[in-house]
C-alpha positions in Angstrom: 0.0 0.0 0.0 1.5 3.5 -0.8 2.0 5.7 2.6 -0.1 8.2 1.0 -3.1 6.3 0.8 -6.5 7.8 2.5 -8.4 4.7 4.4 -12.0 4.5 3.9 -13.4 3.7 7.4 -16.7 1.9 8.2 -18.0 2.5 11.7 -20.0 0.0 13.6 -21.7 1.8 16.7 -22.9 5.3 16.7 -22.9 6.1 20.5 -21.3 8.7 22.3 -17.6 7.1 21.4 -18.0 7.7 18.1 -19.6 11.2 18.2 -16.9 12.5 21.1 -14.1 11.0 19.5 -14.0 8.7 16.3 -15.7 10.9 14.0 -14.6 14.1 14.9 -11.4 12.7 14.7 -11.6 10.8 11.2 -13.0 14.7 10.1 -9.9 16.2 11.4 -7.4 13.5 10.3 -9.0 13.5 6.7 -5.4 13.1 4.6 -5.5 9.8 6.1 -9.3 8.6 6.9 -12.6 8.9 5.1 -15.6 7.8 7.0 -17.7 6.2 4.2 -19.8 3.7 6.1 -21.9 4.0 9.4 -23.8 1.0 10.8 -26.0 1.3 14.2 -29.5 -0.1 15.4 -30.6 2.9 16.0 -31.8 4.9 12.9 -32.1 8.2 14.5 -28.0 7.5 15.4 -27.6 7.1 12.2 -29.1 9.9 10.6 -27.1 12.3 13.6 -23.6 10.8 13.2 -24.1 11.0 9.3 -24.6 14.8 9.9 -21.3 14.7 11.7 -18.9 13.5 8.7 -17.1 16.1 6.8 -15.7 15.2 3.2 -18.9 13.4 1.7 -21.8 12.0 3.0 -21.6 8.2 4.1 -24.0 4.9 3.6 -25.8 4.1 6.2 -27.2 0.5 7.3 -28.7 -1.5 10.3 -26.8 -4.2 8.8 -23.3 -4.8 10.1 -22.5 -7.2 7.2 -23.3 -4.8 4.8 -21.0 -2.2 6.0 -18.5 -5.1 6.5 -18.7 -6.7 3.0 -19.1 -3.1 0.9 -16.4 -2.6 -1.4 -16.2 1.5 -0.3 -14.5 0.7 3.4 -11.3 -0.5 3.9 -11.1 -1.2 7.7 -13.9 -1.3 10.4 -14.5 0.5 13.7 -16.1 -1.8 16.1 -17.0 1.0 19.0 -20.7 -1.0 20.1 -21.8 -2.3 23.0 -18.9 -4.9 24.0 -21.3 -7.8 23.6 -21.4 -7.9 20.2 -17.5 -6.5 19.1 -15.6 -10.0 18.7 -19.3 -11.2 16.8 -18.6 -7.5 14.6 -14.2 -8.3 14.5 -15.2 -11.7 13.2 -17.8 -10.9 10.3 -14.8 -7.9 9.3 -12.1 -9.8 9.0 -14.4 -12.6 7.3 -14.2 -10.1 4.5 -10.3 -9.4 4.7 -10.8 -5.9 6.5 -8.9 -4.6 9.2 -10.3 -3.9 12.3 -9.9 -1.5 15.3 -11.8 -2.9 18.2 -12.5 -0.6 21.0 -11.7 -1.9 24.5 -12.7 -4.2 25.9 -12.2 -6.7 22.9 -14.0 -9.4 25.1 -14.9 -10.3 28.0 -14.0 -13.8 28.2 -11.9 -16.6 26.6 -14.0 -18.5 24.5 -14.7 -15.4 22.2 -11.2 -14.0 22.3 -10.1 -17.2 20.8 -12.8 -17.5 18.1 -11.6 -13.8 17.0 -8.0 -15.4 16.9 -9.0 -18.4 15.1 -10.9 -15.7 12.2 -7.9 -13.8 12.3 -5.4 -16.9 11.5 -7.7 -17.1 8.2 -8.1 -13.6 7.4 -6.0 -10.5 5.6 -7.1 -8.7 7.8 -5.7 -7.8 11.3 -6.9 -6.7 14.9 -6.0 -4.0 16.7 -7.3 -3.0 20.0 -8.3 0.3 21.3 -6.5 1.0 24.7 -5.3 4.3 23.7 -3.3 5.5 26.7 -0.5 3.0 25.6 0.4 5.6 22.6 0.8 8.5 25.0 4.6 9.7 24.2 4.6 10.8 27.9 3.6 6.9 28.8 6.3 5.7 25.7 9.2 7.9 27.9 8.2 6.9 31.1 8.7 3.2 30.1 11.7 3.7 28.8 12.6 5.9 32.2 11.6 2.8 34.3 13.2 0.2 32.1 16.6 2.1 32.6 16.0 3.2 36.0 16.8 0.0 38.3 15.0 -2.3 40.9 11.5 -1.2 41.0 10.5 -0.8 44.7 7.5 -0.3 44.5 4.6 0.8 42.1 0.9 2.2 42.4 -1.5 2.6 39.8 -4.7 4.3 40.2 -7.7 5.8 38.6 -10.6 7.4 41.1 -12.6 9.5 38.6 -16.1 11.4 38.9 -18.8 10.9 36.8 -18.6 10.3 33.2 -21.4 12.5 32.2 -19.9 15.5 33.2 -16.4 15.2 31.0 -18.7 14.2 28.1 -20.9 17.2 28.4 -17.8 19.4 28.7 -16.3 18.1 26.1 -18.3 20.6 23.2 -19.0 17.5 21.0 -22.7 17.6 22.6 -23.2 14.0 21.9 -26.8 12.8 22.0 -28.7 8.9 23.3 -31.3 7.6 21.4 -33.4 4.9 22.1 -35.8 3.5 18.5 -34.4 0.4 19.4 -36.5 -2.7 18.4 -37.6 -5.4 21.1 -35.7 -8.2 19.5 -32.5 -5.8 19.9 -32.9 -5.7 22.8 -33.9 -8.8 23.9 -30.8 -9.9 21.7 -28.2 -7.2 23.4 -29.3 -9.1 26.6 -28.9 -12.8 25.9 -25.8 -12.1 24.4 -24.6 -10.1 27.9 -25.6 -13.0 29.7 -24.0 -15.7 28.5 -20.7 -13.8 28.1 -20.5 -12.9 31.7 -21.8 -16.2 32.8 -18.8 -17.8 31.0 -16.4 -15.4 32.0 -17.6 -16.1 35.9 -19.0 -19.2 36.5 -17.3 -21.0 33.6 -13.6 -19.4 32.7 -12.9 -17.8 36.2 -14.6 -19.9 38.8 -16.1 -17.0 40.5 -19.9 -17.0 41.6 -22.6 -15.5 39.1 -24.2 -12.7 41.0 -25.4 -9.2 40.2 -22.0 -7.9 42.2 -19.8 -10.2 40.5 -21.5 -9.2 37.3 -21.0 -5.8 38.3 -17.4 -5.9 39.0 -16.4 -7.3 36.1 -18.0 -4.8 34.4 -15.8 -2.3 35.9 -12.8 -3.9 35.3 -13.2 -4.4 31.7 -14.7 -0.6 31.0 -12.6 1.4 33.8 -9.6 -0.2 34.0 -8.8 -1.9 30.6 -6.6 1.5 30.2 -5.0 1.0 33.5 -4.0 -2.4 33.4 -2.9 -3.1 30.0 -0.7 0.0 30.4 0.7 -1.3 34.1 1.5 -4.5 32.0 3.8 -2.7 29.5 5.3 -0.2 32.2 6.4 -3.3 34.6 5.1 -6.3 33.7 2.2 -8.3 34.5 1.8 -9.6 38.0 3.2 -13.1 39.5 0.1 -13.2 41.2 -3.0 -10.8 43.5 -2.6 -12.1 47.3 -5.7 -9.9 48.1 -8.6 -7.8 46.9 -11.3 -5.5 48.6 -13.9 -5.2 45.8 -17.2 -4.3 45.5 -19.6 -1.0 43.8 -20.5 1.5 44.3 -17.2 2.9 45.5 -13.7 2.2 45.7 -12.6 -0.9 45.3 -8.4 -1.7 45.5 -6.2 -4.7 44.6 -2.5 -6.0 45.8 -0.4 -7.1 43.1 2.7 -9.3 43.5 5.7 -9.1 41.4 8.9 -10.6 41.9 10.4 -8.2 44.3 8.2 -5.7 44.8 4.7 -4.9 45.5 1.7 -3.2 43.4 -1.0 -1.3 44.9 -4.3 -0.9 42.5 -7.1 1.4 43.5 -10.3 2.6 41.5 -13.4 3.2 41.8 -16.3 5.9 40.5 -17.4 9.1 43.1 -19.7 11.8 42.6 -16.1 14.4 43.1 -16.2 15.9 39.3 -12.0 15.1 39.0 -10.1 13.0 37.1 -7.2 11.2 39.3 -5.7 8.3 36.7 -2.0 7.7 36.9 1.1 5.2 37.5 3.7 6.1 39.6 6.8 3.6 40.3 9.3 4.3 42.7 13.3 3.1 42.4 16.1 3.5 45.0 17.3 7.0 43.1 14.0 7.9 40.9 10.1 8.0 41.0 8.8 7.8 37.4 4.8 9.1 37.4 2.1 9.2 34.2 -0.8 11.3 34.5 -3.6 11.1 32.5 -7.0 13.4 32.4 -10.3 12.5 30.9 -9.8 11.9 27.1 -13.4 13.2 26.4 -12.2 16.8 26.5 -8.9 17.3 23.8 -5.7 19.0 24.6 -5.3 17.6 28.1 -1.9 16.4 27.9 -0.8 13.3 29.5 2.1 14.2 31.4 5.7 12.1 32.7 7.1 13.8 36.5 10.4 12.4 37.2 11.4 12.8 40.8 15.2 11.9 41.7 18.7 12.2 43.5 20.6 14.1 41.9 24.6 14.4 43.2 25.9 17.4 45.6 27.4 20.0 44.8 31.0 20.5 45.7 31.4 21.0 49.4 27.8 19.7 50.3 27.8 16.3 51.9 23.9 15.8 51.3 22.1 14.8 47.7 20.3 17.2 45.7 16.6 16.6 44.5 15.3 17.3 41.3 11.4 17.3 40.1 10.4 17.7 36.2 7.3 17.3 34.8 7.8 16.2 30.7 4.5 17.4 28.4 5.7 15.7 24.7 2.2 16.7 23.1 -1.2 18.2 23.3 -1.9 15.8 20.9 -4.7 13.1 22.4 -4.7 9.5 22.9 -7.4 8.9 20.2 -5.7 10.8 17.7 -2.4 9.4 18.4 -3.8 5.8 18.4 -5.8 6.6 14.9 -2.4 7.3 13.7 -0.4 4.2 15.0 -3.6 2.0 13.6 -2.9 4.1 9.8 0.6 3.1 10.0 -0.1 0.0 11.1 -2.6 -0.8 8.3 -0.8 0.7 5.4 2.8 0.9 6.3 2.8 -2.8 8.5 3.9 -1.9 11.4 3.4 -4.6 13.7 0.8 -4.3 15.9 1.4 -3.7 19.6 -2.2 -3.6 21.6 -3.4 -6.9 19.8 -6.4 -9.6 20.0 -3.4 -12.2 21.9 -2.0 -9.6 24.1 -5.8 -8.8 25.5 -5.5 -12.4 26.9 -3.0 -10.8 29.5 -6.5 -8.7 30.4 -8.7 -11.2 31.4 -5.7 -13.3 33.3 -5.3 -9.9 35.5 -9.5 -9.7 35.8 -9.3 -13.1 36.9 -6.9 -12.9 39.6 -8.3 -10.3 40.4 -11.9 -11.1 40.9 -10.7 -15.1 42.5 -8.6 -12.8 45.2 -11.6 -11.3 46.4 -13.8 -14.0 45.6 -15.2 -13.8 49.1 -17.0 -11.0 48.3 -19.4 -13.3 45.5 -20.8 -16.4 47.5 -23.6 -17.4 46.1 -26.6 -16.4 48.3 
């Protein structure tokens, strides 16, 4: 493919994702994207989000394999309701396309694997949408604690307020609709069900209840960003020796590496603030991330390095220094769109992929079987 080639994107879900972020985003990066294609249950959606696109006006369809199948789209947004995104990733690549799967891919094993298996026979590729893993601040501050020494230590957190009140700051004035038919729903539903139920009872040996159901909720919507980028900052885990969960509220986590500790808290309040970072401490240097809500753009994520620096001639004690690194303004989402173009066109191997989301569910499930008395069965 030449470099200079402008992707024609199909977009299945037309929620408030895709009208904060994708499309806007696809309008503003139109060298390299054309939206051609929007797919939704919801006509009203459809006929909203169509009014968004700049640079032509694009097909519309209630029918994913329609979009997925038309000749005019070269890769496929999968940004639904998670139920149905390895069912979408799988009818995509049946038709060669390349797909970018918004988090969480799955939410358990079994369809993980069947979105492997379709890849194994397919041109096309996966790539998965946690975004906060193309942060240059996050890029630098891996490469800070790679070179740093013995971790001692680690924390990761993310204690937000409500959604609703970064999305309706955010000036992209998303809107819900709701002319969905009964057998949507009905179908939305069944399909929730027996995921979750295989993810629990089946995959994770963890009691079905509306709290377990609940939690693993969380951890696959919250805190796909925050794990997957704790795994690439320091590894994943030898194993959780104990978990306080439960919603609503803050729930926390101990993670055990080889050496060191890992403290995970998170959790939803009513506070309108946006506390997400990782922050690992070595003998001579702390290395922190910060990220804020990516529903508003041009909030930087941020690197703060913290260390001992050597004394000045004549001093006996250490000096300290504090810096704080800003790389971009540039957001997640638009960064990500970008590593997923060159990724596409110029084959560069994929980093956040359909195998590496595997590592997601092995840290939900020792995380959910470490606090697994918090789910008897009643």
């Amino acid at each position: 493919m030449s470099s200079g080639r402008r992707l024609r994107v199909g977009i299945i879900g037309c929620g408030e994702i895709a009208q904060v972020a994708h499309i806007p985003i696809y309008n503003f990066l139109n060298s390299k994207f054309r939206t051609t294609y929007l797919c939704d249950a919801s006509k009203e959606a459809l006929a909203h989000c169509a009014k968004m696109v700049q640079g032509g006006t694009p097909a519309t369809t209630t029918n994913p394999e329609e979009l997925c199948s038309s000749p005019d789209v070269d890769v496929v947004l999968i940004c639904n309701g998670d139920e149905a995104h390895v069912i979408y990733g799988v009818l995509a690549l049946k038709y060669d396309k390349w797909c970018l799967i918004e988090k969480p891919l799955a939410l358990c094993y079994r369809d993980i694997r069947a979105l492997i298996d379709a890849e194994k026979k397919s041109k096309g590729k996966v790539f998965v949408g946690t975004m906060r893993r193309y942060a240059p601040a996050f890029l630098e501050a891996c490469e800070e604690v790679k070179n740093m020494g013995p971790i001692l230590y680690a924390r990761v957190r993310a204690i937000i307020g409500p959604n609703s009140n970064f999305v309706k700051q955010s000036t992209t004035y998303p809107r819900q609709f709701s002319d969905f038919t009964e057998k949507d729903v009905l179908e939305r539903a069944r399909r929730e069900k027996d995921i979750v139920e295989t993810a629990l009872r089946d995959e994770f040996g963890v009691a079905v209840t509306d709290d377990s159901i609940k939690m693993l909720r969380m951890l696959a919507s919250l805190n796909t960003h925050d794990l997957s980028a704790m795994r690439e900052i320091i590894g994943m885990p030898k194993s959780v020796p104990g978990a306080c969960l439960g919603l609503p509220g803050i729930y926390s986590a101990l993670f055990q590496y080889d050496g060191f500790a890992v403290t995970f808290e998170s959790g939803i309040n009513s506070v309108p603030t946006f506390d997400a970072h990782i922050e690992v401490y070595g003998q001579d240097k702390i290395v922190r991330v910060d990220y804020d809500t990516p529903y508003v753009k041009g909030l930087p994520v941020t690197m703060t390095i913290r260390e001992k620096i050597p004394s000045r001639p004549g001093q006996e004690s250490f000096g300290y220094s504090e810096r704080v690194v800003r790389r971009t303004y540039e957001d997640p989402y638009t960064l990500e769109m970008l590593e997923f173009y060159e990724c596409v066109v110029n084959g560069k191997p994929i980093k956040t992929s359909a195998e590496d989301s595997i590592k997601e569910l092995d840290l939900w499930k020792m995380i959910l079987k470490a606090g697994v008395h918090n789910y008897k069965s009643k």
